[in-house]
C-alpha positions in Angstrom: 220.9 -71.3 111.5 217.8 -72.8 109.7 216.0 -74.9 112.5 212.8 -76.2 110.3 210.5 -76.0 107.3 209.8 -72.3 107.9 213.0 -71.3 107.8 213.9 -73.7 104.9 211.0 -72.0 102.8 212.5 -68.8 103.5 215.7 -69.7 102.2 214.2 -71.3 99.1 211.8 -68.4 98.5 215.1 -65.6 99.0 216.5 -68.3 96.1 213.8 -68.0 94.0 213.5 -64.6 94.1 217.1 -63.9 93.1 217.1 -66.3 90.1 213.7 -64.3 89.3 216.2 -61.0 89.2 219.0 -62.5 87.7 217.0 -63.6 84.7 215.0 -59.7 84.6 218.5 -58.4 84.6 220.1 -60.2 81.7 216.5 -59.5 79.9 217.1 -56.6 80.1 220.4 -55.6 79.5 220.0 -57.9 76.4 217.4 -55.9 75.1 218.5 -53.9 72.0 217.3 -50.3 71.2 218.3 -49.4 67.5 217.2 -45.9 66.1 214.2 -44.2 65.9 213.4 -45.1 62.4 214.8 -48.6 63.1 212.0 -51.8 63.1 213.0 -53.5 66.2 212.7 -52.0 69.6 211.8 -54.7 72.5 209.2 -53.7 75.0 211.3 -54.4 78.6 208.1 -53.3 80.7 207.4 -56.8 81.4 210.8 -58.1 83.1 210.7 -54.5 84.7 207.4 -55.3 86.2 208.6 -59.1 87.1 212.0 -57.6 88.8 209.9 -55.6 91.2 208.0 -58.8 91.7 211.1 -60.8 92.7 212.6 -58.1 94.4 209.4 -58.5 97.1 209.3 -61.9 97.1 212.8 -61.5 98.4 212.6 -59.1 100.6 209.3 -61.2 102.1 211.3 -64.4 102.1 214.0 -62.6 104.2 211.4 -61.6 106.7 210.5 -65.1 107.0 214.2 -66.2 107.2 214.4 -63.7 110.3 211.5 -64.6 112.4 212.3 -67.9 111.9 215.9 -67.1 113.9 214.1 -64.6 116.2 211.9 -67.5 117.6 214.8 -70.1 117.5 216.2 -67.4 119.4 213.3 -67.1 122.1 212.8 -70.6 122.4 216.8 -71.1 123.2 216.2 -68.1 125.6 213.1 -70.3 127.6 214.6 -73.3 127.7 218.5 -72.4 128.8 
């Protein structure tokens, strides 16, 4: 259950962050490698370094997303 803002910005952070990996993803898996003597080989290090990226930004966003619920939770506890 999202009771405010905070929990909200979680939720649209965790979104964020997945369209972020998403987008890496197909980057990269469209990303052709031809021979060595072939011209064009695409450098991937950048959506590499931007999946790691969006991979924290999730996993911070879902931190947010559960102390949001852990003090929803308390407060339910103090006022029941």
């Amino acid at each position: 259950m999202i009771t405010g803002i905070v929990g909200q910005a979680g939720w649209m952070g965790m979104q964020r962050g997945m369209d972020g990996l998403s987008q890496n993803a197909s980057e990269i898996a469209s990303a052709s490698v031809k021979s060595p003597a072939g011209a064009s080989v695409r450098d991937i290090s950048a959506p590499l370094v931007d999946q790691t990226e969006n991979l924290r930004q999730v996993e911070a966003s879902a931190k947010v997303v559960q102390a949001d619920n852990d003090m929803s939770n308390y407060l339910i506890d103090i006022l029941a």
